[in-house]
C-alpha positions in Angstrom: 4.1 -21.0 -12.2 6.5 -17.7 -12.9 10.1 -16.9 -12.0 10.6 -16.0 -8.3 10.9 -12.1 -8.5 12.6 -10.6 -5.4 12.3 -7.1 -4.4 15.8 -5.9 -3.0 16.7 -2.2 -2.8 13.9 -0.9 -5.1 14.6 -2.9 -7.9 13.5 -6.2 -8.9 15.7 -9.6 -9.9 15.5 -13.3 -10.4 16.5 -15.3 -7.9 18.4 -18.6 -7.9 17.9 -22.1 -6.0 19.5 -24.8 -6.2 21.3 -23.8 -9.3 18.0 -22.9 -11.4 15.9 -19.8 -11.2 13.7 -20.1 -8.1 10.1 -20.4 -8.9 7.1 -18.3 -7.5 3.9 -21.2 -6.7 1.7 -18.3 -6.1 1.2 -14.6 -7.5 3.8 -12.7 -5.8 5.8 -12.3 -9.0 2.6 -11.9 -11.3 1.6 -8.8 -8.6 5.2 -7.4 -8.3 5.4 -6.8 -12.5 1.6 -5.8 -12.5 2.4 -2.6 -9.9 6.0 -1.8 -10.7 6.3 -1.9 -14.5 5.5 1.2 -15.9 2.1 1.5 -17.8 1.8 3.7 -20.1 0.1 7.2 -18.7 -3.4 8.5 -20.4 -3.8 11.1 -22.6 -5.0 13.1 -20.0 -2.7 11.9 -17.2 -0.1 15.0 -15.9 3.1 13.4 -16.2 5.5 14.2 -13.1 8.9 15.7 -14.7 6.8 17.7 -16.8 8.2 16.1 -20.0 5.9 13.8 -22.9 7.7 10.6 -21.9 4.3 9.2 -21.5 6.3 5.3 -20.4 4.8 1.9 -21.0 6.1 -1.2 -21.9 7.0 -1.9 -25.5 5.7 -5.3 -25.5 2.2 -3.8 -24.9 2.6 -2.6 -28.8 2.3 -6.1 -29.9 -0.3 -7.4 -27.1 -4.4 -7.7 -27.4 -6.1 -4.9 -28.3 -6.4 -2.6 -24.9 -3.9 -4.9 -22.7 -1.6 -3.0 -21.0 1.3 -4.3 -18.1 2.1 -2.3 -15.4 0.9 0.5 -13.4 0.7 4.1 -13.0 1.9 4.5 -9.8 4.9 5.9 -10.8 2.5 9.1 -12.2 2.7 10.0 -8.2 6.6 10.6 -7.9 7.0 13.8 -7.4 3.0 14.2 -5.0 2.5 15.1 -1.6 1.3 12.9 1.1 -2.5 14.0 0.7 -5.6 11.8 0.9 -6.5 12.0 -2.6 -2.7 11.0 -3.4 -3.3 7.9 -1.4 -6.9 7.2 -3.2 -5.1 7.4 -6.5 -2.3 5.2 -5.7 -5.4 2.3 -4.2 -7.2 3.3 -7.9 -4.2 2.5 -10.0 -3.0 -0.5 -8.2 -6.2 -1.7 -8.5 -6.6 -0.7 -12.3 -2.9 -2.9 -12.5 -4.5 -5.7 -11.0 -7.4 -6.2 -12.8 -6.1 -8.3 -15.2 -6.5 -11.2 -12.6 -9.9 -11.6 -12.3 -10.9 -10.6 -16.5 -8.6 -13.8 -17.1 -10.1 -16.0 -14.1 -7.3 -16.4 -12.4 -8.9 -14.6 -9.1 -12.3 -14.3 -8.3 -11.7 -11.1 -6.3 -8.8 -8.7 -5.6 -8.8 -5.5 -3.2 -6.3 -3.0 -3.0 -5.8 -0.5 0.0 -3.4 2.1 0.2 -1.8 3.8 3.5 1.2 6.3 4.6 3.0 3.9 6.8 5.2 6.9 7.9 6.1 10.4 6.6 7.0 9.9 3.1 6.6 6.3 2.7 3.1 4.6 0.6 2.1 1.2 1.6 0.2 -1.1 -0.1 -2.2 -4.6 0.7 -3.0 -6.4 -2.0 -5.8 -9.1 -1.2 -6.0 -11.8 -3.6 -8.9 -14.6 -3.3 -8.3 -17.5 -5.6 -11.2 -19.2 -7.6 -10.4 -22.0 -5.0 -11.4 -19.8 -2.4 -7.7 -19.5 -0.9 -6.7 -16.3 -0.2 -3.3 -14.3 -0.7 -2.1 -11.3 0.8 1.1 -9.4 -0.3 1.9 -6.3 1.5 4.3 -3.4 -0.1 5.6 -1.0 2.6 9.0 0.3 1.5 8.7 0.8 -2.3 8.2 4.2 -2.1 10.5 7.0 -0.6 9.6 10.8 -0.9 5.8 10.9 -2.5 
């Protein structure tokens, strides 16, 4: 069980119930930090403002060897709405994600990426528990301008 994590105006907050922080029964909040904290671009990666700020979480100094948080979606900030955009974006949500199943806490997750409209990425995240259950967390308005 995590702190609820809402999504409001492109940034991310805890929320509050009933005078304590709300909590998240599912993965919604362990899927919303997986895509939308920055990970830390690769060597080879092209960064977008042209600069070496290469990102990442501090923490991921002082994790296991090789675990990283995050995503590189934000790599894609300043692309065009192009097909292999979109691939990239399905390939590093899915890279984000893969945490879940390497610790067994899903037996599967799939990732597909579409332009919703012009400008905006959209994203389905399909989640199947070792239960069997399945989740599905959709991400339409996240991004503005790729």
């Amino acid at each position: 069980m995590d702190a609820a994590l809402a999504f409001l105006d492109l940034s991310g907050d805890l929320t509050v119930s009933g005078g304590d922080l709300a909590r998240d029964m599912g993965l919604e909040t362990a899927v919303l930090l997986s895509l939308f904290l920055d990970r830390e671009a690769e060597a080879d990666d092209r960064l977008p403002d042209g600069s070496d700020d290469r990102r990442g979480w501090w923490a991921d100094a002082y994790g296991l060897a090789g675990d990283r948080v995050g995503s590189r979606l934000w790599l894609l900030d300043r692309e065009k709405q192009l097909p292999e955009v979109r691939e990239r974006a399905r390939e590093y949500a899915a890279e984000a994600l893969a945490w879940l199943v390497e610790d067994g806490v899903a037996q599967s997750v799939a990732v597909s990426a579409e332009w919703t409209r012009p400008g905006m990425l959209g994203l389905l995240v399909e989640i199947r528990k070792p239960d069997g259950s399945r989740l599905r967390y959709r991400f339409d308005s996240i991004w503005r301008n790729l």
